[in-house]
ChimeraX commands (.cxc) that place a marker at each C-alpha (Angstrom):
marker #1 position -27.08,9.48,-14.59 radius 0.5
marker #1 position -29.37,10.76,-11.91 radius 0.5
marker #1 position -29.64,6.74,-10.28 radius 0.5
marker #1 position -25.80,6.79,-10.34 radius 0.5
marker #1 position -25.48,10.20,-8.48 radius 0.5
marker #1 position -28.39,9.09,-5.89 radius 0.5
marker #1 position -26.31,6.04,-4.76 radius 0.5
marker #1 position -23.15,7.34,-4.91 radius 0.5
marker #1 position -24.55,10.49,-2.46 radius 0.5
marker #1 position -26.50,7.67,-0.51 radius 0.5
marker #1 position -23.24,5.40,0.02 radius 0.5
marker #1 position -21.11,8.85,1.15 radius 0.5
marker #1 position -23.74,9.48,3.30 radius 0.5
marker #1 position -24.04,5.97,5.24 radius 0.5
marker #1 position -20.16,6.05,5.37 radius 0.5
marker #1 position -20.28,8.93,7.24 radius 0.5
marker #1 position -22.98,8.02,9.75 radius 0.5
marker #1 position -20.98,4.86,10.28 radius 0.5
marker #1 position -17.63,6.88,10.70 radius 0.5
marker #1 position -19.51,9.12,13.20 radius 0.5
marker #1 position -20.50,6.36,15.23 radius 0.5
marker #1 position -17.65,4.23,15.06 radius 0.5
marker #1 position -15.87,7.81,16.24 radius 0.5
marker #1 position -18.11,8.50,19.25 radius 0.5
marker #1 position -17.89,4.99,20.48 radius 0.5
marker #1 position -14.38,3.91,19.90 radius 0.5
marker #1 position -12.26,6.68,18.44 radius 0.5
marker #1 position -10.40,7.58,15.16 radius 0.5
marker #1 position -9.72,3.92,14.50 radius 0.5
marker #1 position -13.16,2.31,14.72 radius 0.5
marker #1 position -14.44,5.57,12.70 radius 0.5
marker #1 position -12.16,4.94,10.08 radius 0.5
marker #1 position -12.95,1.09,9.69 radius 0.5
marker #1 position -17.08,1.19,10.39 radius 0.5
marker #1 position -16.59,3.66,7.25 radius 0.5
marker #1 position -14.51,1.83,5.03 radius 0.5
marker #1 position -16.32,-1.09,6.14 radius 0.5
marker #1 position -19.41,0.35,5.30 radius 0.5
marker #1 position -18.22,1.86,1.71 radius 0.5
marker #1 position -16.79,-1.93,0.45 radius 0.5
marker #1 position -20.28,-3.33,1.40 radius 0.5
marker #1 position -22.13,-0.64,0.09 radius 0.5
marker #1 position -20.41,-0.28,-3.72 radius 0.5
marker #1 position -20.50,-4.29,-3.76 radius 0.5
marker #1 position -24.30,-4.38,-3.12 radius 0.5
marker #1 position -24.38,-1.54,-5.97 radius 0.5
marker #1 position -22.21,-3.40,-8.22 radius 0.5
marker #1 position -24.47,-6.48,-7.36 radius 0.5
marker #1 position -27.80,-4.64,-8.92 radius 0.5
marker #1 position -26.04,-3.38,-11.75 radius 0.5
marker #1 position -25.13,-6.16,-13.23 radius 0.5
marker #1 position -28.29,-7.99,-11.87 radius 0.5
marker #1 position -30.44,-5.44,-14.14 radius 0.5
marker #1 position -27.80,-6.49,-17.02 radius 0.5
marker #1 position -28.45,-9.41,-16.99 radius 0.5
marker #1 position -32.55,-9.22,-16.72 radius 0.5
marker #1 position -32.51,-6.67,-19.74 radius 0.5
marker #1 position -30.54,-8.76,-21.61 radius 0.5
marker #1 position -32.90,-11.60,-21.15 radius 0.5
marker #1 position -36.15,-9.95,-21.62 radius 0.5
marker #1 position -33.85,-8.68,-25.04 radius 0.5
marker #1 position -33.35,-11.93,-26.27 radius 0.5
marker #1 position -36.82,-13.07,-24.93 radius 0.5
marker #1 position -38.20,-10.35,-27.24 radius 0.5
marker #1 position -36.14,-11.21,-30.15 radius 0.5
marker #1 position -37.22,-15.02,-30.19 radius 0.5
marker #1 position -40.87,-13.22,-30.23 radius 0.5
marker #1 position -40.16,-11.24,-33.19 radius 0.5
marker #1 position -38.84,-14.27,-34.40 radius 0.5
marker #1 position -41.58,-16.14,-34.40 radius 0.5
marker #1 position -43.93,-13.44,-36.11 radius 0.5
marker link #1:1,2 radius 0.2
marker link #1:2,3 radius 0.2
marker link #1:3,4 radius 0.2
marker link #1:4,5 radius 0.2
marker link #1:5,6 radius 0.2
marker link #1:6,7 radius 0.2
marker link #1:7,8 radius 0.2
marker link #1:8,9 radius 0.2
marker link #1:9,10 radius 0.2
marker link #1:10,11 radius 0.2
marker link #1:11,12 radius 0.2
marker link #1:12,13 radius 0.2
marker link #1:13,14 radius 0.2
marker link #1:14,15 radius 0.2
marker link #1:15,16 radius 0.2
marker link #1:16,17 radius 0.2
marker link #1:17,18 radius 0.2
marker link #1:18,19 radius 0.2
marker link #1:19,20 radius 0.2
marker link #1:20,21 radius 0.2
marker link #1:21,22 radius 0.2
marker link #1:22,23 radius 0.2
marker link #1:23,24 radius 0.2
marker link #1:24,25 radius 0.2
marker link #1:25,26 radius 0.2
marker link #1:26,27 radius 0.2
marker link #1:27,28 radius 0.2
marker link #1:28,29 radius 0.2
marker link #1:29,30 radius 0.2
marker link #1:30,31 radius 0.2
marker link #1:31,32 radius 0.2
marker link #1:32,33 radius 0.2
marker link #1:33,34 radius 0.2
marker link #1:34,35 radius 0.2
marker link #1:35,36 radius 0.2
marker link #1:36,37 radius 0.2
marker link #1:37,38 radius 0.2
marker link #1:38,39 radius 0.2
marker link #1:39,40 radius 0.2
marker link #1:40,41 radius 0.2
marker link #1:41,42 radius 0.2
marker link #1:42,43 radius 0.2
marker link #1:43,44 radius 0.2
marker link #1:44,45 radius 0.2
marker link #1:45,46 radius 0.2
marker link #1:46,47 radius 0.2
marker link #1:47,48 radius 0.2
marker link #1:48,49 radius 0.2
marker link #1:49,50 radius 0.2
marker link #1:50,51 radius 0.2
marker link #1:51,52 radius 0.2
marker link #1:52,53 radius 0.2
marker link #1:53,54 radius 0.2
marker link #1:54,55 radius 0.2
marker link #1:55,56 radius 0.2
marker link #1:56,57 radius 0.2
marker link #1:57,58 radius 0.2
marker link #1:58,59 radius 0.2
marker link #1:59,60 radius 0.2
marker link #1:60,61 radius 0.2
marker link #1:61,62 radius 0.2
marker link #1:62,63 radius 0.2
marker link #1:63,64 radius 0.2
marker link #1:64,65 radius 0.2
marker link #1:65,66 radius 0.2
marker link #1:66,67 radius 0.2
marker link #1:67,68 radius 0.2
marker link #1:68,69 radius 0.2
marker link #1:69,70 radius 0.2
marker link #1:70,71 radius 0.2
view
């Protein structure tokens, strides 16, 4: 729960540095987009790593039960 509250606060806060930028250099508009921009690319790359980890637990899991298997 802690992981999930850590990237969630990490992707809010990169969206907002983009937004800030995107605000001082080309307005409203840009600011909007750099931060929507960077919120889609963030949650995918999240997303990504979750279900990366799923699938290495569920190898070493089945790796482990072939072991047991064996004994």
């Amino acid at each position: 729960m802690n992981r999930l509250i850590a990237e969630s606060l990490a992707c809010i806060i990169i969206a907002t540095l983009f937004f800030m930028c995107g605000y001082l250099f080309g307005g409203v508009r840009l600011g909007v987009f750099s931060a929507t921009l960077s919120l889609s690319s963030s949650l995918g790359y999240c997303h990504g790593m979750r279900d990366g980890e799923k699938n290495e637990r569920e190898k070493q899991r089945i790796k482990w039960k072939s072991v047991r298997e064996r004994l």
